[in-house]
DODOFI-915266 format. One record per atom (N, C-alpha, C): y, z, x; atom name; residue number from 0; residue in one letter. Coordinates in steps of 0.001 Angstrom, whole numbers, plus 500000, padded with zeros to 6 digits. Example, Ala and Ser with C-alpha at 12.3 -4.5 7.8 and 13.67 -1.06 7.14 Angstrom:
<atom north="494310" up="507800" east="513190" atome="N" num="0" residu="A"/>
<atom north="495500" up="507800" east="512300" atome="CA" num="0" residu="A"/>
<atom north="496700" up="507800" east="513200" atome="C" num="0" residu="A"/>
<atom north="497750" up="507080" east="512850" atome="N" num="1" residu="S"/>
<atom north="498940" up="507140" east="513670" atome="CA" num="1" residu="S"/>
<atom north="500030" up="507870" east="512900" atome="C" num="1" residu="S"/>
% end
This chain:
<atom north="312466" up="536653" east="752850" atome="N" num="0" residu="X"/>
<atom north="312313" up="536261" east="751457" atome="CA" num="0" residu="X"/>
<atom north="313692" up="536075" east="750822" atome="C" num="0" residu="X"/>
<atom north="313615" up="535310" east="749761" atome="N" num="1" residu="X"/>
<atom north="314818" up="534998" east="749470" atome="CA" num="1" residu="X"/>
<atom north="315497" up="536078" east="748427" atome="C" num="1" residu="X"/>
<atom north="316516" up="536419" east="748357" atome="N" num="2" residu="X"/>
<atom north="316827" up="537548" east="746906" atome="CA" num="2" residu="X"/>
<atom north="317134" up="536752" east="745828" atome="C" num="2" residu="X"/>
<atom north="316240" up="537178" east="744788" atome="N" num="3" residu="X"/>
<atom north="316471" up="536082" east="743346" atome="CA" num="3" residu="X"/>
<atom north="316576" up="537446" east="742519" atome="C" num="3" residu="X"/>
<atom north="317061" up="536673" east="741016" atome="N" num="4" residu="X"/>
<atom north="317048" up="537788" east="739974" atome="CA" num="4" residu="X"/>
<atom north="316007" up="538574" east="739535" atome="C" num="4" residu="X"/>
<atom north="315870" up="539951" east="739576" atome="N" num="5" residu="X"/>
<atom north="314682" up="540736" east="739075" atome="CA" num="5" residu="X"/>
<atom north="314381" up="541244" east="740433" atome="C" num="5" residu="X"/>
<atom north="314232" up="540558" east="741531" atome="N" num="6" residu="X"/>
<atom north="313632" up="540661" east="743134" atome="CA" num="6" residu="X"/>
<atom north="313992" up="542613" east="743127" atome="C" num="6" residu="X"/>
<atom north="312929" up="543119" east="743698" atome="N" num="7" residu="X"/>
<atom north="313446" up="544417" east="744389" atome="CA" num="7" residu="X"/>
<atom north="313736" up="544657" east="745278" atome="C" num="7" residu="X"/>
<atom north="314886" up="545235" east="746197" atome="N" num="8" residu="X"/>
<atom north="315303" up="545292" east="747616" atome="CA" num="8" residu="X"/>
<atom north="315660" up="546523" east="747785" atome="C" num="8" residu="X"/>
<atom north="314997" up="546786" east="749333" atome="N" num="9" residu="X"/>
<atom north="315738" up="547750" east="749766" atome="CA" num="9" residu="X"/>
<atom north="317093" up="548066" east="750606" atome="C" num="9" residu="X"/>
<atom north="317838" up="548962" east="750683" atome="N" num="10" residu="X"/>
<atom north="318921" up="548856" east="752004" atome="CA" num="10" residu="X"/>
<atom north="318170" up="549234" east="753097" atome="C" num="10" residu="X"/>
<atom north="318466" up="548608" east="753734" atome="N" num="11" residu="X"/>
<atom north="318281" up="549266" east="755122" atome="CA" num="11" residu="X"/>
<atom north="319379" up="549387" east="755781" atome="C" num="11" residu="X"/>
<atom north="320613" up="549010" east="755578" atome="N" num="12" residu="X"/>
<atom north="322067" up="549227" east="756152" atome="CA" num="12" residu="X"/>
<atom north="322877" up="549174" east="755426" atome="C" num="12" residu="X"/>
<atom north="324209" up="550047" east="755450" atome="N" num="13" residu="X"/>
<atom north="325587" up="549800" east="754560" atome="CA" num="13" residu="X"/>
<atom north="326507" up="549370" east="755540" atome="C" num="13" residu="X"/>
<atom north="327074" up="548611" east="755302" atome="N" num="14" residu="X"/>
<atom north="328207" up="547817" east="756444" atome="CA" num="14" residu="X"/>
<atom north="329797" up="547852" east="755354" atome="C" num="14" residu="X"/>
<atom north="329548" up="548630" east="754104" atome="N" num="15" residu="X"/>
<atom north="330901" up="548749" east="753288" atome="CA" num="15" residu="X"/>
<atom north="330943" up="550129" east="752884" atome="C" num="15" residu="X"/>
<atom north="332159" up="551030" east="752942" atome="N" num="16" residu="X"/>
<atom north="332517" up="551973" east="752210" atome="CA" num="16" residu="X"/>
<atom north="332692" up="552217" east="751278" atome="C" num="16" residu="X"/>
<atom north="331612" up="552905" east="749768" atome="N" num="17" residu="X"/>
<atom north="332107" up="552275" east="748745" atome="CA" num="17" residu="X"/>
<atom north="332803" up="553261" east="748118" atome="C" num="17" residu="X"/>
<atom north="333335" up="553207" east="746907" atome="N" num="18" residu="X"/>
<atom north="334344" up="553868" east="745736" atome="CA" num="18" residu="X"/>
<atom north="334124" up="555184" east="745383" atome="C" num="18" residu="X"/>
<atom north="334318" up="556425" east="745712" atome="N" num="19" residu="X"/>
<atom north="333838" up="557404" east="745201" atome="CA" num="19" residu="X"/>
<atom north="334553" up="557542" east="743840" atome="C" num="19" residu="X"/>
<atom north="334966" up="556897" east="743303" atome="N" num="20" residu="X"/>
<atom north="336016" up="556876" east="741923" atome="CA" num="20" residu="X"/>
<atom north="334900" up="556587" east="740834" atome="C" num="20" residu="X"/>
<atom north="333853" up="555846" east="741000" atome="N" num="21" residu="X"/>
<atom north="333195" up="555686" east="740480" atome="CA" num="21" residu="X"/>
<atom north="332230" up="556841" east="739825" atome="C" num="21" residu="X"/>
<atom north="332056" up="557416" east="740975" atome="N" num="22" residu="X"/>
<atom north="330847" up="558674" east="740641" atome="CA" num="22" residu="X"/>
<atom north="332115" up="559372" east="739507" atome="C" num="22" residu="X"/>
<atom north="333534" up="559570" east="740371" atome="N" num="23" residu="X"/>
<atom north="334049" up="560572" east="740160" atome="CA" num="23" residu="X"/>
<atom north="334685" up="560563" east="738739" atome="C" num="23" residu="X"/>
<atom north="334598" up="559283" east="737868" atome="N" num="24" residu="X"/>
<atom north="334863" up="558856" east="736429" atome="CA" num="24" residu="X"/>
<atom north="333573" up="558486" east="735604" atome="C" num="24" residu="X"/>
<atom north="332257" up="559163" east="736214" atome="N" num="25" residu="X"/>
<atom north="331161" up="559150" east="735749" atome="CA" num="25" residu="X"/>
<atom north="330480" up="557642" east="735673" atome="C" num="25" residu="X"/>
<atom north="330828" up="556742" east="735937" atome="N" num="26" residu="X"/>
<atom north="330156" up="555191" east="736162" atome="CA" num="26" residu="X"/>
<atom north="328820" up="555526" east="736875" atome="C" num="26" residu="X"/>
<atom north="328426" up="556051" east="737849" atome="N" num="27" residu="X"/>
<atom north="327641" up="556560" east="738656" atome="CA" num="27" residu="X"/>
<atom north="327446" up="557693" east="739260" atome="C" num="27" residu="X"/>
<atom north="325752" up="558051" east="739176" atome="N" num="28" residu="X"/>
<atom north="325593" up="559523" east="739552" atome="CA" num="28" residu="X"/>
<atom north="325830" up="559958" east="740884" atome="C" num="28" residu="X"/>
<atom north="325688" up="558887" east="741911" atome="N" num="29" residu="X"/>
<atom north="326146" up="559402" east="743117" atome="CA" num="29" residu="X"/>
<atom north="326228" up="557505" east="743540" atome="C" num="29" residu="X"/>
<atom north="326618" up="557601" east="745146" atome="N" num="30" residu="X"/>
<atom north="326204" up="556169" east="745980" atome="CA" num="30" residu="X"/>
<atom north="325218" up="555518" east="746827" atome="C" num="30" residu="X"/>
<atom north="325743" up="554241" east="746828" atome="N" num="31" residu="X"/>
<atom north="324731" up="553598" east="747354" atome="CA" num="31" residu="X"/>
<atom north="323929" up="554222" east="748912" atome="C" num="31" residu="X"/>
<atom north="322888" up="554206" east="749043" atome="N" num="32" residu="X"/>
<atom north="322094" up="555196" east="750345" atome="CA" num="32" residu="X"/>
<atom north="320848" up="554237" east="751312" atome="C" num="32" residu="X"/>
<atom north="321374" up="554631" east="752118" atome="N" num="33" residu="X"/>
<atom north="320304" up="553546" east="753406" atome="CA" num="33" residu="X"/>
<atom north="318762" up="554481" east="752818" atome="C" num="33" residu="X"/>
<atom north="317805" up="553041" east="752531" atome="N" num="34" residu="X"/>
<atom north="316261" up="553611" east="751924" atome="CA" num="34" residu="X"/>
<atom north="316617" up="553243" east="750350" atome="C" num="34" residu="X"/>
<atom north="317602" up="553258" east="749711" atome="N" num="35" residu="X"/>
<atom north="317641" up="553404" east="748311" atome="CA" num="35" residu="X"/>
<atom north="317096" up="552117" east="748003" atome="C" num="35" residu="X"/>
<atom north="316077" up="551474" east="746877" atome="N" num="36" residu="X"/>
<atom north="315654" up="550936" east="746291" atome="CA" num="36" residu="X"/>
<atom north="316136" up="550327" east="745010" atome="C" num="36" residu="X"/>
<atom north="316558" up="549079" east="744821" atome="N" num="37" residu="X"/>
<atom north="317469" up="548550" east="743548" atome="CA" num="37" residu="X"/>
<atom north="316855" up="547143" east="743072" atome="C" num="37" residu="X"/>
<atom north="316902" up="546839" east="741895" atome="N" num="38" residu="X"/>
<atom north="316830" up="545457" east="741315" atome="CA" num="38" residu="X"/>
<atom north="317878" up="544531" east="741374" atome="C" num="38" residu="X"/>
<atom north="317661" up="543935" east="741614" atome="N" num="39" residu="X"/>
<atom north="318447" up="542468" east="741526" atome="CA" num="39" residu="X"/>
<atom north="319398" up="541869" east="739685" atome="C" num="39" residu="X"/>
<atom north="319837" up="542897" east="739086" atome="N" num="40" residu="X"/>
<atom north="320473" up="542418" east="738008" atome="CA" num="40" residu="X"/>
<atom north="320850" up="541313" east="737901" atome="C" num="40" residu="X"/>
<atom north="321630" up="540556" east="738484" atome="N" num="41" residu="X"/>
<atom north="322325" up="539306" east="738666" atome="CA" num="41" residu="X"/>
<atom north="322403" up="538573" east="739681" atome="C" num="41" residu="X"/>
<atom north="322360" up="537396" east="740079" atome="N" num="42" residu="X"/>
<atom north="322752" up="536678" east="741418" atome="CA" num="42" residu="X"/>
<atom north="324609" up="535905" east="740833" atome="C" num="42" residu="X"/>
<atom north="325032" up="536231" east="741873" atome="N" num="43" residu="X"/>
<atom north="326503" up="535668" east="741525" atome="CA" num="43" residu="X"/>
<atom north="326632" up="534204" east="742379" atome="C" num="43" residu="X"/>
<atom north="327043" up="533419" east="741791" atome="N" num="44" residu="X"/>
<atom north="327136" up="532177" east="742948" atome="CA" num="44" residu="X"/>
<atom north="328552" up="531818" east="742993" atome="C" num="44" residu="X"/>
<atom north="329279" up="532167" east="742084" atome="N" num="45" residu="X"/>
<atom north="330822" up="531706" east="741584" atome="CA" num="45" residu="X"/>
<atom north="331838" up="532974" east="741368" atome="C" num="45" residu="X"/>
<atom north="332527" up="533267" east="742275" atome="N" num="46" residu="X"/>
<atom north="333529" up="531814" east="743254" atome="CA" num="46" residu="X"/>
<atom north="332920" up="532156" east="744765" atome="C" num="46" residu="X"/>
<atom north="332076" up="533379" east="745125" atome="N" num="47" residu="X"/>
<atom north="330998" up="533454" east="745843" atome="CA" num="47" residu="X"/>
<atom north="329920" up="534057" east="745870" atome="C" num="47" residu="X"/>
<atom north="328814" up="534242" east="746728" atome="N" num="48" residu="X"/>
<atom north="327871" up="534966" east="746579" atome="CA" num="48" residu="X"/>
<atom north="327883" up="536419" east="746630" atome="C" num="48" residu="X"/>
<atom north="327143" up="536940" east="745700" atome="N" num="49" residu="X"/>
<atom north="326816" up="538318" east="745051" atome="CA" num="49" residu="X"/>
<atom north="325892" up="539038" east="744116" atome="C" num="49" residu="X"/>
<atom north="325258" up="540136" east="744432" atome="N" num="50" residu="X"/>
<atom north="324389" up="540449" east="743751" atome="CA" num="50" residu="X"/>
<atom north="324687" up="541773" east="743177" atome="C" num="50" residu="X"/>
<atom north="324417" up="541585" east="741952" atome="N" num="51" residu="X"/>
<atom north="324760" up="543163" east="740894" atome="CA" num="51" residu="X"/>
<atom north="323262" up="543689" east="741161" atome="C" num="51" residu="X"/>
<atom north="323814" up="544771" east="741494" atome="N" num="52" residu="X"/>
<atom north="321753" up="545713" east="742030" atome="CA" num="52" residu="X"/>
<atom north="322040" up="547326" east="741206" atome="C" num="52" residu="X"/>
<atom north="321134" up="547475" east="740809" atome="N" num="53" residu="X"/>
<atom north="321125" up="548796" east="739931" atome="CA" num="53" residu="X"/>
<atom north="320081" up="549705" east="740750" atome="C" num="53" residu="X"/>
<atom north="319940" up="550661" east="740785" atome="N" num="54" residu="X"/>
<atom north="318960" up="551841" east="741101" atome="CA" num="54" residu="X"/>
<atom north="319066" up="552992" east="740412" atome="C" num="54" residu="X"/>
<atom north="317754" up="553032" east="739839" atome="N" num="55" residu="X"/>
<atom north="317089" up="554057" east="738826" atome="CA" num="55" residu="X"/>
<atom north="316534" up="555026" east="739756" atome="C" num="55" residu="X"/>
<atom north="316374" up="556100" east="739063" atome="N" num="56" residu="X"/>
<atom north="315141" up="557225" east="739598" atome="CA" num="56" residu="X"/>
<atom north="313693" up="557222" east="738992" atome="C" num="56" residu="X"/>
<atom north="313075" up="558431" east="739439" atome="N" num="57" residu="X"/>
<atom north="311747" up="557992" east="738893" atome="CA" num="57" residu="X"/>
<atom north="311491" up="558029" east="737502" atome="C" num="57" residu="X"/>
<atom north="312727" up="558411" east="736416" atome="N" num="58" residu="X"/>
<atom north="312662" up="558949" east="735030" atome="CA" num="58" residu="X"/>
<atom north="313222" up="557542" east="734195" atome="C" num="58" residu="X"/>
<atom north="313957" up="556647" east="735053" atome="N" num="59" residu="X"/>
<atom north="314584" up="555620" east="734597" atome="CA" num="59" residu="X"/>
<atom north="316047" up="555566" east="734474" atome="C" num="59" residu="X"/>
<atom north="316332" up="556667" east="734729" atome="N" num="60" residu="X"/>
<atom north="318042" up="556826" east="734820" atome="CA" num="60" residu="X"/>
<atom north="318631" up="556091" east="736147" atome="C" num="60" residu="X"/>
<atom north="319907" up="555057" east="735063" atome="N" num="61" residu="X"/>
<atom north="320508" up="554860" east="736686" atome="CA" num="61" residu="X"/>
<atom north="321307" up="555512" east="737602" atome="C" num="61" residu="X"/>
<atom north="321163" up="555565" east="738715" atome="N" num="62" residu="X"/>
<atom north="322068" up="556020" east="739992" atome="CA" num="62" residu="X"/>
<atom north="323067" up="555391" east="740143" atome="C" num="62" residu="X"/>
<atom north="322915" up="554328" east="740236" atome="N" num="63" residu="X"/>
<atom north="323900" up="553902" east="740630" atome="CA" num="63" residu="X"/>
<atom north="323949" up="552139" east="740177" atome="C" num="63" residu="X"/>
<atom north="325315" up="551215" east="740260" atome="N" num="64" residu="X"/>
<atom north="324871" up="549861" east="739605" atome="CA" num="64" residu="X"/>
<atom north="326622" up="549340" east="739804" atome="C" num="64" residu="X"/>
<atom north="325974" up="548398" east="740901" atome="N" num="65" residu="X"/>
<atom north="327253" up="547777" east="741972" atome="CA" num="65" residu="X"/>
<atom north="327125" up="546950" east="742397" atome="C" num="65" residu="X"/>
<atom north="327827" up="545668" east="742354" atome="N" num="66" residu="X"/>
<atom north="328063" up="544853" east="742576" atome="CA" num="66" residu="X"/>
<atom north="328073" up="545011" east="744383" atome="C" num="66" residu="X"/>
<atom north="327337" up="543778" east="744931" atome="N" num="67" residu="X"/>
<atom north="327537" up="544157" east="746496" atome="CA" num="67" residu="X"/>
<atom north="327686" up="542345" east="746706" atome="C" num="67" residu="X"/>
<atom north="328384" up="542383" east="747829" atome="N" num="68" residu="X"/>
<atom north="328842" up="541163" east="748547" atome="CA" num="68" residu="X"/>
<atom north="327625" up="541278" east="749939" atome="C" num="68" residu="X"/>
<atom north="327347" up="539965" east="750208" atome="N" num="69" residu="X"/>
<atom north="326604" up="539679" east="751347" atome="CA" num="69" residu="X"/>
<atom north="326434" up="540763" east="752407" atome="C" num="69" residu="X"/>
<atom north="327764" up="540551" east="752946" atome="N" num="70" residu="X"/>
<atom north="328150" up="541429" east="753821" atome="CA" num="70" residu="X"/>
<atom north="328215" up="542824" east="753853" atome="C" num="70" residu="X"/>
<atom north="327975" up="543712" east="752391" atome="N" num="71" residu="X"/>
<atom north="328096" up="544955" east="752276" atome="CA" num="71" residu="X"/>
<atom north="327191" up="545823" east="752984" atome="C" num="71" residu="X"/>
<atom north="325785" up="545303" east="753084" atome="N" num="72" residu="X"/>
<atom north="324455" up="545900" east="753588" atome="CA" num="72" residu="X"/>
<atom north="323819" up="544633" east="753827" atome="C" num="72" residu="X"/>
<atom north="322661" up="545483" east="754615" atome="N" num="73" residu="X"/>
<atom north="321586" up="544757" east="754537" atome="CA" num="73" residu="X"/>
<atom north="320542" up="544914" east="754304" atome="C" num="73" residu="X"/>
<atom north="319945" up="543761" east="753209" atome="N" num="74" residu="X"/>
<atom north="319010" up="543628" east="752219" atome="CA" num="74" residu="X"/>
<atom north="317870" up="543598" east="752074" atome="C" num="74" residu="X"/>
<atom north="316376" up="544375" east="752038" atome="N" num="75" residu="X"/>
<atom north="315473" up="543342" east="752585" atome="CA" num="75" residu="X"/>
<atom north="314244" up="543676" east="750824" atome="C" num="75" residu="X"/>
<atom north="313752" up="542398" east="750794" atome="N" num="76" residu="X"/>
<atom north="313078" up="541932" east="749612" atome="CA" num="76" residu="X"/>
<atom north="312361" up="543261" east="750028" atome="C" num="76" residu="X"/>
<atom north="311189" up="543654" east="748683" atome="N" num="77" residu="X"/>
<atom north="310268" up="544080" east="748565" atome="CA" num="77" residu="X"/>
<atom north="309322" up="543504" east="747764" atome="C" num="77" residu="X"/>
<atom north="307920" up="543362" east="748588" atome="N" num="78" residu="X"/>
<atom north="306771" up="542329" east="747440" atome="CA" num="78" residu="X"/>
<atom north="306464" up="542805" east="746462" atome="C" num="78" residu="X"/>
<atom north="306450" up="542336" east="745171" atome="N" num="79" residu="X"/>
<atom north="305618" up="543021" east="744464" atome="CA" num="79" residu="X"/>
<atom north="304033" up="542957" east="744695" atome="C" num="79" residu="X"/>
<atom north="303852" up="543504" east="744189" atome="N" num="80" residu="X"/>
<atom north="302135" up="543283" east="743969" atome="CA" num="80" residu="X"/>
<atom north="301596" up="542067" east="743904" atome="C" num="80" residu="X"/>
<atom north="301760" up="541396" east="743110" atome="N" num="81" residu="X"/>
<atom north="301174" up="539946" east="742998" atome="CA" num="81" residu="X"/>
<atom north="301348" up="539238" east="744002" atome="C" num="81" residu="X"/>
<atom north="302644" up="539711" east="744896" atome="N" num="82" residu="X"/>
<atom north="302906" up="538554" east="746318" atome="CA" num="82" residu="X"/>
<atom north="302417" up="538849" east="747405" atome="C" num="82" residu="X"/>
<atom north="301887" up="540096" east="747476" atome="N" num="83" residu="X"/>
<atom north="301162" up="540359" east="748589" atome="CA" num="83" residu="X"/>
<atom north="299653" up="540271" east="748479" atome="C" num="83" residu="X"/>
<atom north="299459" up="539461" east="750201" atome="N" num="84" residu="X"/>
<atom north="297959" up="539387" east="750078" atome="CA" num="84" residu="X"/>
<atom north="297900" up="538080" east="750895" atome="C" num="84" residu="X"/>
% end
């Protein structure tokens, strides 16, 4: 499936090391995690491809909200409801 804006994805792989500077200046509660579940905030097309993905918990707070390059992980859609069937 293709990743568009709003789309939900999961990781199933991290292939980048990311910033613990982030957590550690409060931007984020912890990092990105193989299984973790995120929205699609943005699709970047310019000056290349990229997707800003956020992940909440079950209360609505975010975890975490990072910009990832193609190559960082790998991505895989999740259906919503309406697409499955």
């Amino acid at each position: 499936m293709l990743i568009t804006q709003y789309s939900t994805v999961k990781i199933v792989a991290l292939h980048r090391k990311f910033n613990e500077v982030n957590v550690q200046r409060g931007f984020d509660r912890r990092l990105p995690q193989i299984g973790d579940l995120a929205t699609v905030v943005e699709v970047y097309r310019s000056p290349t491809l990229g997707y800003e993905l956020e992940c909440s918990n079950s209360d609505g707070t975010t975890e975490w909200l990072i910009t990832f390059s193609p190559g960082d992980a790998e991505l895989e859609v999740v259906p919503q409801p309406d697409e499955v069937g």
